[in-house]
TORDO-146472 format. One record per residue (C-alpha): residue number from 0; residue in three letters; x, y, z. Coordinates in Angstrom, 2 decimals, padded with zeros to 5 digits. Layout:
# TORDO-146472
   resi   resn      east     north        up
    NUM    Ala         X         Y         Z
...
# end
This chain:
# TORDO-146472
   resi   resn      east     north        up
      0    Unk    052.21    093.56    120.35
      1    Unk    051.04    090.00    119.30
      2    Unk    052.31    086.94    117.21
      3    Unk    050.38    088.45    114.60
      4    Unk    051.56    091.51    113.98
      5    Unk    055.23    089.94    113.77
      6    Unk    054.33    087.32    111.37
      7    Unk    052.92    090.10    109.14
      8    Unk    056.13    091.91    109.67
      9    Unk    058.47    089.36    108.75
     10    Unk    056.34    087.62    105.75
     11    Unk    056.41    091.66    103.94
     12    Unk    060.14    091.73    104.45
     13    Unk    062.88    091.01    101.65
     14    Unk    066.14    089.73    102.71
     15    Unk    069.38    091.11    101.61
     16    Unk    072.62    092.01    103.28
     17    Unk    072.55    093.61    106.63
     18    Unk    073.99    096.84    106.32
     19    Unk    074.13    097.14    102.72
     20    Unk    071.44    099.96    102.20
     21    Unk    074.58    101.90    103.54
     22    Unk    077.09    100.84    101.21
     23    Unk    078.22    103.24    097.47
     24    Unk    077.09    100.91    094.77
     25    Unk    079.19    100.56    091.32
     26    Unk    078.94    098.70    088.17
     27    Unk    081.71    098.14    086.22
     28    Unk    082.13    096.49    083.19
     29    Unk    085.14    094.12    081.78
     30    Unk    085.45    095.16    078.04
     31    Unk    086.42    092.37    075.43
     32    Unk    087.20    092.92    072.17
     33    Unk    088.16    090.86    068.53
     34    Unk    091.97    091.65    067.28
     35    Unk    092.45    089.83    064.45
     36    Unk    091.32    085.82    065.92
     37    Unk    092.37    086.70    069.36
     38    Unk    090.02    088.04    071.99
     39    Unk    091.97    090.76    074.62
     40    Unk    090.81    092.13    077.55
     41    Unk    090.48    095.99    077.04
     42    Unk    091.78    098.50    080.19
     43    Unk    091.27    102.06    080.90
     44    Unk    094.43    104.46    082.30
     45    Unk    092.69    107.20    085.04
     46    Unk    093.25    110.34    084.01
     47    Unk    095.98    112.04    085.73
     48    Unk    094.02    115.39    086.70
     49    Unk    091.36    112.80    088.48
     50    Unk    091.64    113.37    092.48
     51    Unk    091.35    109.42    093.03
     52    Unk    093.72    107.35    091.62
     53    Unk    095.15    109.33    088.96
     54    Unk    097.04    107.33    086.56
     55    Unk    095.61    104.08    087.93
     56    Unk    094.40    100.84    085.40
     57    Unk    091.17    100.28    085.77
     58    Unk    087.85    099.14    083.51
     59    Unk    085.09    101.28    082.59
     60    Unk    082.55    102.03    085.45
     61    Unk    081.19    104.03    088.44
     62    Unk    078.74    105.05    090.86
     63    Unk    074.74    103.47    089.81
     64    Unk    072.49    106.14    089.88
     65    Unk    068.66    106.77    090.11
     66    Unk    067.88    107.12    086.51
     67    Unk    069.68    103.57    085.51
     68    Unk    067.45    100.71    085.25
     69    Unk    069.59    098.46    086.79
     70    Unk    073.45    097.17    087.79
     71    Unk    073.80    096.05    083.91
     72    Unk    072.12    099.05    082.70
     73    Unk    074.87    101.47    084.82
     74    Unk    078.11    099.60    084.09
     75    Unk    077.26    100.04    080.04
     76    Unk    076.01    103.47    080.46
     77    Unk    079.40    104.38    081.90
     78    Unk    080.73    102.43    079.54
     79    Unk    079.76    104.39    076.90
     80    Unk    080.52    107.99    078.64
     81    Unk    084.07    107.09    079.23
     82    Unk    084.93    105.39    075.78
     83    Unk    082.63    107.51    073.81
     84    Unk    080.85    104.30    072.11
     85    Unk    076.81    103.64    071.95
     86    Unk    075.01    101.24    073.61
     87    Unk    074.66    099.05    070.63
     88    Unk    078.31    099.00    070.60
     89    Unk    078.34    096.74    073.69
     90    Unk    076.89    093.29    073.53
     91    Unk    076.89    089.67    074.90
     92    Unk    077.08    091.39    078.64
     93    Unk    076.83    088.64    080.92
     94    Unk    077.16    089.25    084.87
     95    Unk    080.27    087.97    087.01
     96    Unk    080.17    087.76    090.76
     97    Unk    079.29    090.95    092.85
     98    Unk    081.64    091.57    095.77
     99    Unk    082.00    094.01    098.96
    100    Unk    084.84    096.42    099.10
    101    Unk    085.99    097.17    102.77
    102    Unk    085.79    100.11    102.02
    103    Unk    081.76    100.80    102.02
    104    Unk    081.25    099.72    098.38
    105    Unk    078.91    097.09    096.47
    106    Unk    080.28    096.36    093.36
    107    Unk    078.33    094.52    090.28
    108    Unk    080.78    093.43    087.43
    109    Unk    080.01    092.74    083.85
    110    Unk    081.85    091.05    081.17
    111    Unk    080.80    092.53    077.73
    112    Unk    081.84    092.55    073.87
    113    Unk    082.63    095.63    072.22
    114    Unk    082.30    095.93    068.59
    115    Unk    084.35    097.63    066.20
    116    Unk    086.80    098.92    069.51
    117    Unk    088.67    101.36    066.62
    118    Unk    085.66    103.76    067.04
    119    Unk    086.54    104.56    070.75
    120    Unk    087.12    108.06    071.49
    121    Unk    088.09    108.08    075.31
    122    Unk    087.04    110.66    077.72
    123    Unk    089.90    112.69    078.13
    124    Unk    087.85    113.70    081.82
    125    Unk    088.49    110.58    083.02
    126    Unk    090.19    108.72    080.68
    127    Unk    094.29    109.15    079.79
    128    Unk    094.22    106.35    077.42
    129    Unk    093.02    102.66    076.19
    130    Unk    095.08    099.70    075.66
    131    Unk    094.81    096.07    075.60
    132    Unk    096.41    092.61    076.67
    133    Unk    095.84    089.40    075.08
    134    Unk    092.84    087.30    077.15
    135    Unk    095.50    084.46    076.64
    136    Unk    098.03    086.34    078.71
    137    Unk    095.81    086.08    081.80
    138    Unk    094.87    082.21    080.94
    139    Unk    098.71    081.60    081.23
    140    Unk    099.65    083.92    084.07
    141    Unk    098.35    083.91    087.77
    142    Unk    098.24    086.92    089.97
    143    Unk    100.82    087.77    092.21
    144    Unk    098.65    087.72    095.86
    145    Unk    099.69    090.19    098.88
    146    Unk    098.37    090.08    102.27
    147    Unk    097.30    093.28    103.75
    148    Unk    096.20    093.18    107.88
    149    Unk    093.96    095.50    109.31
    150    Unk    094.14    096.37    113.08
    151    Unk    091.01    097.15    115.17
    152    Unk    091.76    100.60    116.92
    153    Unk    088.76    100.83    118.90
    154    Unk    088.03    104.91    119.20
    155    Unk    088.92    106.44    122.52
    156    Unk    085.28    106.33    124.17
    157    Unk    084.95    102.71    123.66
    158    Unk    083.07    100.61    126.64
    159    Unk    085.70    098.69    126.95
    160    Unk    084.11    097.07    130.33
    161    Unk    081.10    095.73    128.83
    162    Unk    083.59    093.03    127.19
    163    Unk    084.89    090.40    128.32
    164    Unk    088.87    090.76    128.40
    165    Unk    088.30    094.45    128.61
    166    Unk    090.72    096.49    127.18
    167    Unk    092.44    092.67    126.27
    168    Unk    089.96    091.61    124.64
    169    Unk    091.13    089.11    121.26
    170    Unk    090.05    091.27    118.38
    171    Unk    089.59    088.56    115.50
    172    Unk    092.14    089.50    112.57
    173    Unk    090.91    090.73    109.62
    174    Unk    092.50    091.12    106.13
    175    Unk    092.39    091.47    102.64
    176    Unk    094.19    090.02    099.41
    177    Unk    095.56    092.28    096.95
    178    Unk    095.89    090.78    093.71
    179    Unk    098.45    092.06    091.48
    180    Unk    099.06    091.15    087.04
    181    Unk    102.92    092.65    085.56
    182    Unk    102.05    092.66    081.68
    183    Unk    105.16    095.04    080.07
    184    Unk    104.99    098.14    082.16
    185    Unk    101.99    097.66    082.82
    186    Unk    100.46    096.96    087.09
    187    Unk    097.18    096.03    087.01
    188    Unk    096.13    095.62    090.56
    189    Unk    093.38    095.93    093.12
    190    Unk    089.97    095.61    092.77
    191    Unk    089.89    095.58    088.85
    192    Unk    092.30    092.68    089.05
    193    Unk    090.21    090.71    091.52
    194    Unk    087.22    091.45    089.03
    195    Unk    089.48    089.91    086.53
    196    Unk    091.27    086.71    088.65
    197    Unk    087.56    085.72    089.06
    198    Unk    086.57    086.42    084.97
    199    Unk    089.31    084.06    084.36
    200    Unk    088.11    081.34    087.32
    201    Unk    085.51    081.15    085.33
    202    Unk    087.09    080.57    081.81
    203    Unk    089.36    077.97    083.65
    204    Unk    086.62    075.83    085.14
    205    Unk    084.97    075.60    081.83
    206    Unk    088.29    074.06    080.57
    207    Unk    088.34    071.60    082.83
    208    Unk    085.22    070.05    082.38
# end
């Protein structure tokens, strides 16, 4: 092997996050619509008969799949299958931070209009039902934030004397925050209210300029 075979090597290859080829990938989009001159922030219930989170606030989304042209391109295509809307029905999508789920996922968020929001039809697959909050409700209130810790539990094989410390070796901590909006009866909470926390960053940083 030679100099200039790994030159060649490294000047082909495209950087992007090690490990990621093995992660789920998701777009989801955060739906905005016009009620009368205020904008609200539009949320999907899970449908109860769902295996995963049944009953659970979320927005529209899913998994990205082969035939989608892109992360934008998935989040209003599932858009549209779980609100039963077209694709001109969506517009002004704009893209908000991506983010890594500990648990093996890539998510790509959108923020997107809908027009005329009375000609949604949810589907009742996936879908229990629609409802909004006031965007101003979210400008006002900050999330409640919970710590969760995760232990390393090394499985029972592990070569514990190649470390260090062995078997006392000083795992580094990890954790995760868990943001969490009350509006009526309504919890909005994990991943969908990160997605928003960060929508409304945003809005907030334009105010202060």
């Amino acid at each position: 092997m030679d100099i200039d075979f790994v030159l060649a090597k490294l000047k082909s290859h495209s950087p992007t996050f090690l490990g990621s080829e093995n992660f789920s990938k998701y777009a989801v989009l955060l739906p905005l619509v016009k009620k009368g001159n205020d904008i609200h922030v539009l949320f999907e219930v899970r449908s109860l008969k769902l295996r995963r989170q049944p009953g659970e606030i979320c927005f529209p989304g899913g998994r990205i799949d082969l035939q989608d042209m892109d992360e934008k391109s998935a989040a209003i295509r599932e858009t549209t299958e779980e609100l039963g809307i077209k694709n001109n029905d969506i517009f002004n999508v704009s893209p908000l931070n991506y983010l890594f789920s500990p648990f093996g996922m890539i998510i790509y968020p959108y923020v997107g209009f809908i027009a005329n929001p009375e000609k949604i039809t949810p589907n009742i697959s996936e879908v229990e039902e629609v409802f909004t909050v006031p965007l101003s409700y979210f400008m006002k209130n900050d999330p409640k934030i919970y710590e969760i810790n995760f232990k390393a539990e090394p499985e029972e094989n592990f070569p514990y004397d190649l470390l260090i410390g062995g078997k006392e070796y000083n795992w580094r901590t990890r954790h995760l925050d868990e943001y969490f909006y009350l509006y009526e009866s309504r919890v909005i909470w994990g991943l969908t209210a990160r997605i928003l926390a960060h929508f409304i960053e945003i809005l907030r940083k334009d105010e202060q300029k």
